[in-house]
VEXDO-317989 format. One record per residue: x, y, z of N, C-alpha, C in turn; residue number from 1. Coordinates in nm, 3 decimals, padded with zeros to 5 digits. Last residue first. Layout:
N
       nx       ny       nz      cax      cay      caz       cx       cy       cz    n
        X        Y        Z        X        Y        Z        X        Y        Z  NUM
...
REM end
This chain:
230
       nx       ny       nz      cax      cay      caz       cx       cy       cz    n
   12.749  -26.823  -11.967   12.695  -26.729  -11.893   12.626  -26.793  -11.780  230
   12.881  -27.014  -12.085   12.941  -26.967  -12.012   12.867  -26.866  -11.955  229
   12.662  -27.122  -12.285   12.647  -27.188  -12.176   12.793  -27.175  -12.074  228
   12.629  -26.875  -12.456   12.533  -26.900  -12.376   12.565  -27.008  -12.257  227
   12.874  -26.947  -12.609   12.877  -26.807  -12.509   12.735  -26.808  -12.409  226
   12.814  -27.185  -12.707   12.913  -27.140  -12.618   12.947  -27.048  -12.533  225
   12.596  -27.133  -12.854   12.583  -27.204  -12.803   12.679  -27.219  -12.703  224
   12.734  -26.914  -13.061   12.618  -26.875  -13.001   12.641  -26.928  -12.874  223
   12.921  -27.108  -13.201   12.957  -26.990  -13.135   12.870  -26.924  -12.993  222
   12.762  -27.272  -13.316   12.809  -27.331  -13.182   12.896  -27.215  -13.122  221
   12.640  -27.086  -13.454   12.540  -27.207  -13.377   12.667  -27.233  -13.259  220
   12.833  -26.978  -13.666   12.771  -26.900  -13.602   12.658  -27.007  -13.467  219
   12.940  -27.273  -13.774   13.015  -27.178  -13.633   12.927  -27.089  -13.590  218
   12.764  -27.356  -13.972   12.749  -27.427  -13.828   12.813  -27.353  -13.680  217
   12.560  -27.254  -14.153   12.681  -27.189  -14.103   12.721  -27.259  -13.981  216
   12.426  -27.501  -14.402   12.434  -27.411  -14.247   12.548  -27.405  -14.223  215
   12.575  -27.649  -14.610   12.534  -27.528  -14.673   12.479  -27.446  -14.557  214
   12.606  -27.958  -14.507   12.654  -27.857  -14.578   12.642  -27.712  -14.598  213
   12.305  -27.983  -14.468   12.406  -27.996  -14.379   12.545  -27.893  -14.372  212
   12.127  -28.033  -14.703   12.199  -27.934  -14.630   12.259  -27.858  -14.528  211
   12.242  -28.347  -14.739   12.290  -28.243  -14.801   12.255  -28.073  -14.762  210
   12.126  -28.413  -14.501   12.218  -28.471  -14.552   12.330  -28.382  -14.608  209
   11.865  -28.413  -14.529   11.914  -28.321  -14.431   12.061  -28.307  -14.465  208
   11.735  -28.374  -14.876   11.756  -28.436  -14.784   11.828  -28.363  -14.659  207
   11.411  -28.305  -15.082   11.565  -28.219  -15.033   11.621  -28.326  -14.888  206
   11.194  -28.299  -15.211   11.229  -28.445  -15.118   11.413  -28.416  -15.087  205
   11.203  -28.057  -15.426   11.152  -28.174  -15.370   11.235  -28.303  -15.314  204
   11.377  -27.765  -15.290   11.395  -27.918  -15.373   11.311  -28.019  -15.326  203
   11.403  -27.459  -15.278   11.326  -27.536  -15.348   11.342  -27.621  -15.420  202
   11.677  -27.398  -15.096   11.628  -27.361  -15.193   11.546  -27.468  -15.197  201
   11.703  -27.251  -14.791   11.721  -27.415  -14.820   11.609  -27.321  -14.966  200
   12.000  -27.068  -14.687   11.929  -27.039  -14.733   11.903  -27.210  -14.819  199
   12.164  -27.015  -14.358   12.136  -27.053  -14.499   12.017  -27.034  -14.546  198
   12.166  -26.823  -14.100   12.283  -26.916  -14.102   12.271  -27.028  -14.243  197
   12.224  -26.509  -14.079   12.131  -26.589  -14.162   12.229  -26.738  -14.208  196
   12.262  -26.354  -13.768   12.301  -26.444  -13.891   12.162  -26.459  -13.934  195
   12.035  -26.018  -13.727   12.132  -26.196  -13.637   12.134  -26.254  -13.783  194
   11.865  -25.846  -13.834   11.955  -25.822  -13.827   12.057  -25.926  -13.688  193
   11.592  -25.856  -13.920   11.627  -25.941  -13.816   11.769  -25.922  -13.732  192
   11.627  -25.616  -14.126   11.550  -25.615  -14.044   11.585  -25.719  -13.895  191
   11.798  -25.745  -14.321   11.791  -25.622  -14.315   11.739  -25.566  -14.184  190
   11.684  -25.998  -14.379   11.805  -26.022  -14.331   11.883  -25.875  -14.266  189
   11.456  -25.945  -14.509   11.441  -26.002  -14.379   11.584  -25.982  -14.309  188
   11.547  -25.855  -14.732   11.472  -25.766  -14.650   11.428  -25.773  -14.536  187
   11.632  -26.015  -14.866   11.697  -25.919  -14.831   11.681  -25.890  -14.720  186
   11.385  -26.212  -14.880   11.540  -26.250  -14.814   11.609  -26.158  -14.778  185
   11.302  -26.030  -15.105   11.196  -26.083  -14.917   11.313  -26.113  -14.850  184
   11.461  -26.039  -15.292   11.432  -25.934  -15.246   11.374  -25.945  -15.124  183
   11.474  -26.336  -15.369   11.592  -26.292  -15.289   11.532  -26.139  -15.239  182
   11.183  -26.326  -15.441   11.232  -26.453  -15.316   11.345  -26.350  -15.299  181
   10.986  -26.212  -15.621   11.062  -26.159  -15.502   11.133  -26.230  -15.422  180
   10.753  -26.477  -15.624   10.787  -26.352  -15.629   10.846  -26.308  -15.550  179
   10.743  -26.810  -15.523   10.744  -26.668  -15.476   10.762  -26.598  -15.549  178
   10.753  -27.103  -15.652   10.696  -26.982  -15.738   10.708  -26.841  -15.658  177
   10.815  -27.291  -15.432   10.891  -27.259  -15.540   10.877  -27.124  -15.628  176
   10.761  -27.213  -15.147   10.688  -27.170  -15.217   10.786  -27.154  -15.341  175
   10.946  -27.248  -14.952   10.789  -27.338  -14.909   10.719  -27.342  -15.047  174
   11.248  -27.185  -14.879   11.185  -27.174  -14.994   11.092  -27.246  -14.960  173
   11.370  -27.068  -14.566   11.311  -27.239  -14.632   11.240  -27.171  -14.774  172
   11.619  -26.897  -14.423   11.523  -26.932  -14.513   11.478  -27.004  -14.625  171
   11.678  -26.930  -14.043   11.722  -27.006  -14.172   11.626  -26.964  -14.244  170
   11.843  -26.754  -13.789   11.729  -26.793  -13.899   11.766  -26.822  -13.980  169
   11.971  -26.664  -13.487   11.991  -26.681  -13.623   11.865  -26.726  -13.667  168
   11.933  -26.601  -13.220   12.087  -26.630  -13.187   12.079  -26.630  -13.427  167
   11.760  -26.491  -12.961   11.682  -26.538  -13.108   11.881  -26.535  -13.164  166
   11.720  -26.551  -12.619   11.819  -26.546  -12.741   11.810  -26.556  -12.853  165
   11.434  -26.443  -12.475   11.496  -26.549  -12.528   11.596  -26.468  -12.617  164
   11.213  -26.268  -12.354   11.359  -26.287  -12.292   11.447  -26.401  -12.376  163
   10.997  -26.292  -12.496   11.018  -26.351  -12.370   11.129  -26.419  -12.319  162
   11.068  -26.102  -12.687   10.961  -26.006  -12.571   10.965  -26.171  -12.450  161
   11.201  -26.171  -12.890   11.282  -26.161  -12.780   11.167  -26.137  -12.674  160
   10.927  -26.391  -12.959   11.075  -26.451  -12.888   11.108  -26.390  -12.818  159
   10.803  -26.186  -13.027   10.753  -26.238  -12.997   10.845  -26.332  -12.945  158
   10.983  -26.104  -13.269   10.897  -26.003  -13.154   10.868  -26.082  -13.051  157
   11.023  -26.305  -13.435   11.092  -26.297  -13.377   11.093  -26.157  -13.295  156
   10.680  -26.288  -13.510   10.770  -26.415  -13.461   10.903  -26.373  -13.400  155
   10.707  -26.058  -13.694   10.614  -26.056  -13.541   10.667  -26.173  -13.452  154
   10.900  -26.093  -13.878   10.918  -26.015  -13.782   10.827  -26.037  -13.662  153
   10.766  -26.382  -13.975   10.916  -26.371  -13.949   10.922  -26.254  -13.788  152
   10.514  -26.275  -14.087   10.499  -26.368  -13.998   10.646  -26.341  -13.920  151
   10.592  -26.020  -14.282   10.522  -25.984  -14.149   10.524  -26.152  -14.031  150
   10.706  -26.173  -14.469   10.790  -26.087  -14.365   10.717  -26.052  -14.246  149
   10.563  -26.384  -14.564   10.664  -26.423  -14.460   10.740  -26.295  -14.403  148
   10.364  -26.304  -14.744   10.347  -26.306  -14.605   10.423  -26.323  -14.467  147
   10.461  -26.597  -14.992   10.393  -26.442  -14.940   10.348  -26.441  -14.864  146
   10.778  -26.735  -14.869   10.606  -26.721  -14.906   10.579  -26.598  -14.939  145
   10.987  -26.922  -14.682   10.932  -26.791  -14.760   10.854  -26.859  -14.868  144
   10.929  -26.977  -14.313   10.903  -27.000  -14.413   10.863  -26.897  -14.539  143
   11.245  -26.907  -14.147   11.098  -26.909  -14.192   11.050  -26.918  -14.327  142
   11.333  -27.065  -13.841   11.271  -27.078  -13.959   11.166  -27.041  -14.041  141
   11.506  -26.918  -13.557   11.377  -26.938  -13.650   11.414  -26.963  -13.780  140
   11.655  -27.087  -13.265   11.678  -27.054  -13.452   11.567  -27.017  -13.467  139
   11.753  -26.968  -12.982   11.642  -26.981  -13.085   11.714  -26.942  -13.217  138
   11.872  -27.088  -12.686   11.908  -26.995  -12.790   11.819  -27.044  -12.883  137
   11.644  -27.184  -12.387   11.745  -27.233  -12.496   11.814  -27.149  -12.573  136
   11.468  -27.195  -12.153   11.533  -27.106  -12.237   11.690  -27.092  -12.240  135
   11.277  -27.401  -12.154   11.401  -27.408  -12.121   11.483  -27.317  -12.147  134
   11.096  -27.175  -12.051   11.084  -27.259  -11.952   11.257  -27.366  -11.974  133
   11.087  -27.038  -12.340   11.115  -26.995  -12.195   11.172  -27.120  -12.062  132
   10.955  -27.304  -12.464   11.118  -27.231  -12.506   11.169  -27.126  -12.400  131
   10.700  -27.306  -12.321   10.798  -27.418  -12.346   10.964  -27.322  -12.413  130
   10.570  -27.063  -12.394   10.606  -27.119  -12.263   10.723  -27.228  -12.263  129
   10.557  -27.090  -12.670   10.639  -26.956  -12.640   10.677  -27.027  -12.466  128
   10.346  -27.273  -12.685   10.506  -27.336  -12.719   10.616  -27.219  -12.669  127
   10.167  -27.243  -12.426   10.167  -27.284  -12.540   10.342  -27.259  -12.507  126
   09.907  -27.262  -12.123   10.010  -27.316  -12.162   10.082  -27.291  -12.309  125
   09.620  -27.274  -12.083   09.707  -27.207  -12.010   09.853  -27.148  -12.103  124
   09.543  -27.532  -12.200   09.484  -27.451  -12.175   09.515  -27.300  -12.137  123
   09.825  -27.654  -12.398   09.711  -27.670  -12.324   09.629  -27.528  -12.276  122
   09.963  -27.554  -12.591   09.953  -27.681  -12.590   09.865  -27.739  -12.464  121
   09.929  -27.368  -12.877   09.907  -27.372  -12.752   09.918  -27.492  -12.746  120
   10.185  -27.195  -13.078   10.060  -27.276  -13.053   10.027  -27.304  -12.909  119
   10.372  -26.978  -13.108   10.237  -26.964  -13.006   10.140  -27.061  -12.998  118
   10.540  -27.023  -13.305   10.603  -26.968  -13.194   10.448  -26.999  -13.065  117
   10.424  -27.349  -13.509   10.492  -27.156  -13.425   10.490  -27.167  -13.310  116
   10.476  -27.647  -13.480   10.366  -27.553  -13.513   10.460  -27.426  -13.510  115
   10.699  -27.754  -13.196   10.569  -27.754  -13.278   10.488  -27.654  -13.285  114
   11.054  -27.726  -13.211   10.944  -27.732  -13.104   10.799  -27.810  -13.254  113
   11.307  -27.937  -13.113   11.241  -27.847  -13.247   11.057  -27.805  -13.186  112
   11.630  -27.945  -12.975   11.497  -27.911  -12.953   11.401  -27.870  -13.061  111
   11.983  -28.029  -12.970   11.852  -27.987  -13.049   11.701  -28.032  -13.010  110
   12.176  -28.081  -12.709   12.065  -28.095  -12.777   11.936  -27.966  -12.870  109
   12.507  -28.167  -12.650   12.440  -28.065  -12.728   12.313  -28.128  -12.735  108
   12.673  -28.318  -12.557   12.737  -28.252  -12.560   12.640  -28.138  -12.594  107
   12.403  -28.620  -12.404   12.499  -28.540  -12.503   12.491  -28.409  -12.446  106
   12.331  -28.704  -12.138   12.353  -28.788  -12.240   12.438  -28.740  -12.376  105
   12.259  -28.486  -12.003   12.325  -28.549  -11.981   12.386  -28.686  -12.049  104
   12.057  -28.407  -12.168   12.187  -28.302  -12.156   12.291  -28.372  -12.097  103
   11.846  -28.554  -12.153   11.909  -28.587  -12.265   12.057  -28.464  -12.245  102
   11.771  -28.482  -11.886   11.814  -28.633  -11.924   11.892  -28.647  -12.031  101
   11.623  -28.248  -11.909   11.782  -28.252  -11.859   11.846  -28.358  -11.864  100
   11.468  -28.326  -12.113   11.542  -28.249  -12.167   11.632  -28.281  -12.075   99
   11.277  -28.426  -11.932   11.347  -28.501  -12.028   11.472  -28.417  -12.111   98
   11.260  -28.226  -11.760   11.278  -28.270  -11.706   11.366  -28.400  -11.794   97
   11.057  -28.062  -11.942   11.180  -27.982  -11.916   11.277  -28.071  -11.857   96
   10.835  -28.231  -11.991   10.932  -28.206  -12.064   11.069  -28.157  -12.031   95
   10.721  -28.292  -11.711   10.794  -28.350  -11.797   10.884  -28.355  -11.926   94
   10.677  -27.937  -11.728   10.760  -28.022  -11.638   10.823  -28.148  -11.706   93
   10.449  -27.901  -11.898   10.591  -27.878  -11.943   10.752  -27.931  -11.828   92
   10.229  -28.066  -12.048   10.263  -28.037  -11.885   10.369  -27.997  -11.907   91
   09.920  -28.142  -12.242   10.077  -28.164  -12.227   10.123  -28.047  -12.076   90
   09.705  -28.448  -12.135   09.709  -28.257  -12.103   09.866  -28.257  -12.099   89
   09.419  -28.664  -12.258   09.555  -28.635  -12.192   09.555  -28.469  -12.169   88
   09.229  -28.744  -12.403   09.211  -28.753  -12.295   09.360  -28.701  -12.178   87
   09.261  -28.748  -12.671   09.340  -28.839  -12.622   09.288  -28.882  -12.449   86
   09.159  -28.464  -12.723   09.079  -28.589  -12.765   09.130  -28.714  -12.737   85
   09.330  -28.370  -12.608   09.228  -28.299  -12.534   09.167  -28.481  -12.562   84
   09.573  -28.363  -12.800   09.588  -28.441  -12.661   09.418  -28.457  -12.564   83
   09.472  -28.227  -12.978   09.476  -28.410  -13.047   09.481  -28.463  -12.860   82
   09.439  -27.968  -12.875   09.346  -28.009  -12.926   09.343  -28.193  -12.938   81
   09.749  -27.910  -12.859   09.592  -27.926  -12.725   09.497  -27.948  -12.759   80
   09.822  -27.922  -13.108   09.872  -28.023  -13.019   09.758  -28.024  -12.914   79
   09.621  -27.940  -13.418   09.642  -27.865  -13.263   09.723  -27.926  -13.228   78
   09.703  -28.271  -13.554   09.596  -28.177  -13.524   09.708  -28.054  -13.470   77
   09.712  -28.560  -13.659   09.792  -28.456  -13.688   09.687  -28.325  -13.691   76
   09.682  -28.786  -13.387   09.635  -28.690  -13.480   09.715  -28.595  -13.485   75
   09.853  -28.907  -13.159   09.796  -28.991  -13.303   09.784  -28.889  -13.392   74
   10.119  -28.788  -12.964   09.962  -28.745  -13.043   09.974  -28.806  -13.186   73
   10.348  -28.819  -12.744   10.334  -28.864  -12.901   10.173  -28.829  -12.933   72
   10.568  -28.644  -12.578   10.412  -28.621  -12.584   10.420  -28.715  -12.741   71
   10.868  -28.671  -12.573   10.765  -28.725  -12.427   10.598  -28.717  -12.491   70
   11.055  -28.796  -12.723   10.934  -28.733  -12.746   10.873  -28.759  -12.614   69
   11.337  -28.844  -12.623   11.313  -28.757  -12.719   11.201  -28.703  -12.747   68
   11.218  -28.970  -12.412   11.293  -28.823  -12.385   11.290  -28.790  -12.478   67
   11.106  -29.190  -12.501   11.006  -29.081  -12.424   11.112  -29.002  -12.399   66
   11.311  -29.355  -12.640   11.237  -29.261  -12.743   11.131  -29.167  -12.650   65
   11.624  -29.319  -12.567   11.529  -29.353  -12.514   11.397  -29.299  -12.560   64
   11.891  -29.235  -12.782   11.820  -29.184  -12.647   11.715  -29.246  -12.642   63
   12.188  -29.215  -12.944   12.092  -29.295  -12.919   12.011  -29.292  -12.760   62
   12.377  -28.924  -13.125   12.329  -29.007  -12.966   12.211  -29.098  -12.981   61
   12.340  -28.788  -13.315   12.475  -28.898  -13.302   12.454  -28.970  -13.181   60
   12.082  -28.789  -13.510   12.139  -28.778  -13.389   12.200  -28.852  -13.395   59
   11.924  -28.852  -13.745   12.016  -28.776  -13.775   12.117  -28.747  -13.592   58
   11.702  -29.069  -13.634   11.816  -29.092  -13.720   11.954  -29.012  -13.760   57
   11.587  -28.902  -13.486   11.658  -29.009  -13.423   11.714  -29.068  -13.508   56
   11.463  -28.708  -13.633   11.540  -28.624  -13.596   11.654  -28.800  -13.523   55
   11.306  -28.910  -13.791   11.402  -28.806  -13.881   11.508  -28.748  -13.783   54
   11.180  -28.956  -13.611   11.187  -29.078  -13.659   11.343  -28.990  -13.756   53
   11.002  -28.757  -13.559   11.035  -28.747  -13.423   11.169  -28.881  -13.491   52
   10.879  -28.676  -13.832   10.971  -28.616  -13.802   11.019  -28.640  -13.695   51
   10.688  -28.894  -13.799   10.807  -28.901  -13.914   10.898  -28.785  -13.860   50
   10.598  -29.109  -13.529   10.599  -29.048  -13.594   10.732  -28.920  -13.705   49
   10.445  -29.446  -13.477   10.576  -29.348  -13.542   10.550  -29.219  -13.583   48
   10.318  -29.686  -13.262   10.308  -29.558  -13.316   10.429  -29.487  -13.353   47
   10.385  -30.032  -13.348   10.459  -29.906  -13.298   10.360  -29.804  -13.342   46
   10.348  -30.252  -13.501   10.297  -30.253  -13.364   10.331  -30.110  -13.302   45
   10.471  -30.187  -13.761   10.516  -30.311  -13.715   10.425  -30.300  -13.535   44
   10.330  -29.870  -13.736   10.430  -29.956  -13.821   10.507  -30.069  -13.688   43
   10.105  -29.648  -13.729   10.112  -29.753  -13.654   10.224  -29.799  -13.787   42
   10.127  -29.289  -13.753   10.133  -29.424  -13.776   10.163  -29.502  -13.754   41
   10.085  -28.940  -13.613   10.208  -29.095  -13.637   10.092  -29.208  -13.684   40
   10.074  -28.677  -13.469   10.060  -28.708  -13.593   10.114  -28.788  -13.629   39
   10.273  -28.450  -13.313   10.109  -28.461  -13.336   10.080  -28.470  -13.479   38
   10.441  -28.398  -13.048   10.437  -28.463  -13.190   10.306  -28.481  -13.226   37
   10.676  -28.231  -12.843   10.543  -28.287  -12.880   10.526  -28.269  -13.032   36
   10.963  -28.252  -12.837   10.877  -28.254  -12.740   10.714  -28.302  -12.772   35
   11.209  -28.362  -12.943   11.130  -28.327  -13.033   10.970  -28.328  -12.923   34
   11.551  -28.352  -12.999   11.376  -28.366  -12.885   11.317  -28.300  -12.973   33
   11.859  -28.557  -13.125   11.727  -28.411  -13.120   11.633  -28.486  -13.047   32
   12.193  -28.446  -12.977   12.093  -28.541  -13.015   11.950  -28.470  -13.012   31
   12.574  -28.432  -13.036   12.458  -28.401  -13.033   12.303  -28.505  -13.029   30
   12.875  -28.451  -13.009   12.744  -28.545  -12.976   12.616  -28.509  -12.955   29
   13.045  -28.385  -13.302   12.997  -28.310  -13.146   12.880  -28.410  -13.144   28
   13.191  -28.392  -13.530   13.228  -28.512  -13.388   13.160  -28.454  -13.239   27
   13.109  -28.311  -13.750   13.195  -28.234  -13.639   13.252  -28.312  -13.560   26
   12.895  -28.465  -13.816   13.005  -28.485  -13.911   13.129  -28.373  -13.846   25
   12.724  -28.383  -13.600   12.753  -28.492  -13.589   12.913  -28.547  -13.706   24
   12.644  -28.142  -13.676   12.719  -28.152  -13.580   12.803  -28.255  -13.550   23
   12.518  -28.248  -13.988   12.631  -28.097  -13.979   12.729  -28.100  -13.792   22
   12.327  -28.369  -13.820   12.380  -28.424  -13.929   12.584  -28.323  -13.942   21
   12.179  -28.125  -13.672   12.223  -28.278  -13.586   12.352  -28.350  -13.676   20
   12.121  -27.974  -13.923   12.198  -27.901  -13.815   12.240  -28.072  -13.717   19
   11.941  -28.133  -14.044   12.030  -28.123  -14.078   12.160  -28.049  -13.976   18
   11.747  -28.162  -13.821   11.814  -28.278  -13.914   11.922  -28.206  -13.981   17
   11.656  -27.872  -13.847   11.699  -27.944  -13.705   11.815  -28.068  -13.773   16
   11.560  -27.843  -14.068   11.632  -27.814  -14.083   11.738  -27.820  -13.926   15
   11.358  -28.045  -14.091   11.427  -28.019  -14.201   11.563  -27.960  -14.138   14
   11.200  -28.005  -13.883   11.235  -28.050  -13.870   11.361  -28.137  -14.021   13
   11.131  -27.685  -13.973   11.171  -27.693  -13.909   11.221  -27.851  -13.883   12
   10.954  -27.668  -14.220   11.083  -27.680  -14.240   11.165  -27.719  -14.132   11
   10.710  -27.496  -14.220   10.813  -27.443  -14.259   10.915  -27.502  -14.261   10
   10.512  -27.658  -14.092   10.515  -27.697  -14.235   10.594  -27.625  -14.294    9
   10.351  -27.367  -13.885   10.375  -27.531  -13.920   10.415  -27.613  -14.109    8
   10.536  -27.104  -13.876   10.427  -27.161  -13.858   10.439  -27.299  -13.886    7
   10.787  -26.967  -13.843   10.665  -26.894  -13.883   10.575  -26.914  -13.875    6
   10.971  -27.194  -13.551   10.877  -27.163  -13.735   10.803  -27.034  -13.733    5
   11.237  -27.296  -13.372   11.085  -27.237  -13.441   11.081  -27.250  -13.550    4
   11.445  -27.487  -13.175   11.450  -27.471  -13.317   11.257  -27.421  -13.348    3
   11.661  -27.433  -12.970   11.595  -27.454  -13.020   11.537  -27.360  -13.104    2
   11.988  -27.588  -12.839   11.921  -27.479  -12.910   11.776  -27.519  -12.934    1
REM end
């Protein structure tokens, strides 16, 4: 599957981790990619970065860290922007190509992409390309806020218009203070009309752990089954 946003900083590798965590306490061998990363720290001689570090802890599979991340970017920028200044150019071949590595390694992979639905990752190129290219079944995540209905709906416009399976959505509280939180929730859930496979309330330093628990995990592997008999 893979896994969107409304935009960057919604949650998405929040809620990948937990979906890996939730499969993994299934006994399904799942494992997460995390294609391009933009934004790590040097620890013990290593560039790391935290969510590519989050999703290889919550995977029941142990994978080779360039399939899980083929693109690592120092700066937490753009992605075509940190790679531009790297001197590099992300390419979706290698990606698509690590991906079939890791399919063969597990029963299931989680994919989380970067940023939204449209960042670009090179000139040509952005993330809407990449989820086509493997076209996967799509969670969105979105982030609630003010503003999140119009981001949500144009976002999941913007999926099916490139043929993709938008299969469910999760909504991330971003914004302890919203106004209206369950009424926006309604109203998304009214409109998107595919599961709402949970709802992650407003907890600092919330672990995957625990809401593991609380995703609908059958509506996912329901999805995920009927897609890979077609």
């Amino acid at each position: 599957m893979f896994i969107t946003g409304t935009d960057t900083g919604v949650g998405k590798t929040l809620v990948a981790a937990a979906l890996l965590e939730g499969l993994r306490a299934q006994g399904i061998r799942a494992v997460g990619m995390k294609p391009v990363a933009a934004g790590c720290e040097l620890v013990n001689g290593a560039w790391i970065n935290e969510d590519v570090a989050l999703l290889q802890a919550a995977s029941a599979v142990s994978a080779p860290a360039g399939l899980v991340n083929p693109y690592l970017l120092r700066e937490p920028m753009a992605p075509q922007i940190a790679a531009e200044r790297e001197g590099r150019r992300i390419e979706l071949a290698p990606i698509v190509a690590a991906y079939r590595e890791l399919e063969r390694l597990a029963g299931l992979v989680v994919v989380e992409g970067v940023g939204g639905f449209r960042v670009p990752l090179n000139a040509q190129e952005d993330t809407a390309d990449l989820a086509a290219a493997l076209g996967l079944p799509v969670i969105l995540v979105v982030g609630m806020r003010l503003g999140c209905l119009n981001h949500a709906l144009l976002t999941a416009e913007a999926i099916m218009a490139r043929g993709l399976n938008l299969i469910a959505w999760v909504a991330n509280q971003v914004d302890p203070d919203m106004p209206g939180f369950a009424e926006n929730r309604q109203a998304l859930s009214d409109r998107l009309k595919i599961p709402c496979l949970g709802t992650v309330f407003w907890m600092p330093n919330s672990g995957a752990q625990a809401l593991a628990k609380d995703l609908d995990l059958e509506v996912v592997l329901a999805s995920v089954a009927a897609w890979k008999d077609e």
